[in-house]
C-alpha positions in Angstrom: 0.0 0.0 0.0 1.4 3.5 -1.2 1.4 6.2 1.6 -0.3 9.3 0.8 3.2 11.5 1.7 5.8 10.9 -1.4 9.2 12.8 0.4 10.5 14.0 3.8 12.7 16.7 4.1 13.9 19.0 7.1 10.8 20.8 7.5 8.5 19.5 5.1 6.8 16.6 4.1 5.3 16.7 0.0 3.6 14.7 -2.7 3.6 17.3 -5.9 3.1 14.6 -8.7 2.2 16.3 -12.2 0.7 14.8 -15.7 3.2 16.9 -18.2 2.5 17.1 -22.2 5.4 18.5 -24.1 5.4 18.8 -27.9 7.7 19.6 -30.9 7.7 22.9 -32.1 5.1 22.9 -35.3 3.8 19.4 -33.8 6.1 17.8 -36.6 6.5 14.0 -36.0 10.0 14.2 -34.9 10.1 11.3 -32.2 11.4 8.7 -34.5 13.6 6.1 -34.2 16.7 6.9 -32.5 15.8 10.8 -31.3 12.8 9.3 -29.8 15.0 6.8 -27.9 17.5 9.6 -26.8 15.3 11.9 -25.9 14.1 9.9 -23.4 17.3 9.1 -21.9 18.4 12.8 -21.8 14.8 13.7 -20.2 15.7 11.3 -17.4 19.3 12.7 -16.6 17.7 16.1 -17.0 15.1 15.4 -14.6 17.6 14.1 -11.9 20.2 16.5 -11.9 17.1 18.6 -10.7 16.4 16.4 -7.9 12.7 15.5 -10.2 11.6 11.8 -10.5 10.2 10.5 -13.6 7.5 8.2 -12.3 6.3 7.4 -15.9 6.6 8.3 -19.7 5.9 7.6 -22.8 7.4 9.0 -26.2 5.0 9.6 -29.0 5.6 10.6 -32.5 4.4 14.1 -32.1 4.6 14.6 -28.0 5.6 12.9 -25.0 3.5 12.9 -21.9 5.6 12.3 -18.4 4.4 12.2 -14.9 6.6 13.8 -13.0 7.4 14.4 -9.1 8.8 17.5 -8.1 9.9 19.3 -5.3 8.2 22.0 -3.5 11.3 24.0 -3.7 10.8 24.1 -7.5 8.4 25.7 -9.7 7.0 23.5 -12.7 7.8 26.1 -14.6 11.2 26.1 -14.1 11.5 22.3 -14.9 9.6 22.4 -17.6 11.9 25.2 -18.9 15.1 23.7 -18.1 14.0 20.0 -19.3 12.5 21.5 -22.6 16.1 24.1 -23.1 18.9 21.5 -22.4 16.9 18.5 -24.0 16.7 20.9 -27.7 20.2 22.0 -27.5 21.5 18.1 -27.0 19.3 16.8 -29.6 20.3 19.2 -32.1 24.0 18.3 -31.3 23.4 15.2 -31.9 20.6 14.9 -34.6 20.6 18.2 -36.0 23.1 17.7 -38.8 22.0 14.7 -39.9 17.8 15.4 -40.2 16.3 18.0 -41.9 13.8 18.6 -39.0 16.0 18.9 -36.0 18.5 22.0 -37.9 16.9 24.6 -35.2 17.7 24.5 -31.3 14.0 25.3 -30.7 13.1 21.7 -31.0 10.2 22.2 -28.6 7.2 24.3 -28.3 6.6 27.2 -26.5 3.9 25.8 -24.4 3.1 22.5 -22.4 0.1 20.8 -20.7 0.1 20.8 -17.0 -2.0 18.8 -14.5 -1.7 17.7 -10.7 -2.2 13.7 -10.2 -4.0 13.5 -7.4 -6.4 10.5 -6.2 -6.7 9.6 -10.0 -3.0 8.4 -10.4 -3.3 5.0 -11.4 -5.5 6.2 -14.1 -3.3 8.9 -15.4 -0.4 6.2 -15.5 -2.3 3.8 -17.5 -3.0 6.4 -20.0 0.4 8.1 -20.1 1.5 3.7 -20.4 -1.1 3.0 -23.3 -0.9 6.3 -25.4 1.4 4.7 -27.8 -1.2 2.2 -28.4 -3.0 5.2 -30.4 -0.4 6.4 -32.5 0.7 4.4 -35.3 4.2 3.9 -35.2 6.2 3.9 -39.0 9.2 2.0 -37.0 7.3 -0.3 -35.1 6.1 -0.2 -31.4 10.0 -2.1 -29.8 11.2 1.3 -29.9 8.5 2.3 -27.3 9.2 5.2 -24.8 8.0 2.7 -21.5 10.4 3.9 -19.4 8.6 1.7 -16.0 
């Protein structure tokens, strides 16, 4: 049985889980293959060197959806920023020269979808689990984004 507090610290005791949606810039289907692969990784590192667990994600062709938990101490803002910034920059050094779509750093959109997971989370990982299930993948579903 899962207790209702997620983290201790000092002075405070938290549970800030969030559904995130983030998308490439233009909603181009740039999540292919090898950059869909790598992006994943590099979210992951990204997300830890922040102190931000990556409960569950899933890499579609055109967007990835995460749940995330992270700290009071941070804003979701400023982890969306800093995931979206040093994820585009990495990509494009190491995808950019060789497709067409990733020759820009701004590999992401401006905006993102945001909500808290609250008493609904076991639903809201089963749908960020089966999302590939709706897209149709050109290179086949073994390159799936389960990172669980």
């Amino acid at each position: 049985m899962e207790t209702f507090f997620h983290e201790q610290q000092s002075h405070v005791t938290w549970k800030c889980e969030y559904h995130l949606v983030i998308v490439p810039k233009y909603r181009k289907k740039s999540l292919y293959g090898p950059v869909r692969q790598r992006a994943g990784q590099i979210i992951r590192e990204l997300a830890k060197r922040k102190g931000v667990e990556v409960i569950e994600g899933n890499a579609c062709p055109d967007h990835i959806h995460l749940v995330l938990s992270i700290p009071p101490r941070s804003s979701v803002a400023e982890i969306v920023g800093f995931l979206k910034g040093k994820s585009a920059i990495r990509l494009h050094y190491e995808f950019g020269k060789k497709r067409g779509n990733l020759q820009q750093k701004s590999f992401w959109s401006r905006g993102y979808f945001v909500s808290t997971v609250g008493i609904n989370r076991e639903e809201i990982i089963k749908y960020v689990q089966e999302q590939w299930k709706k897209d149709k993948f050109i290179d086949g579903p073994q390159l799936d984004l389960r990172w669980s």
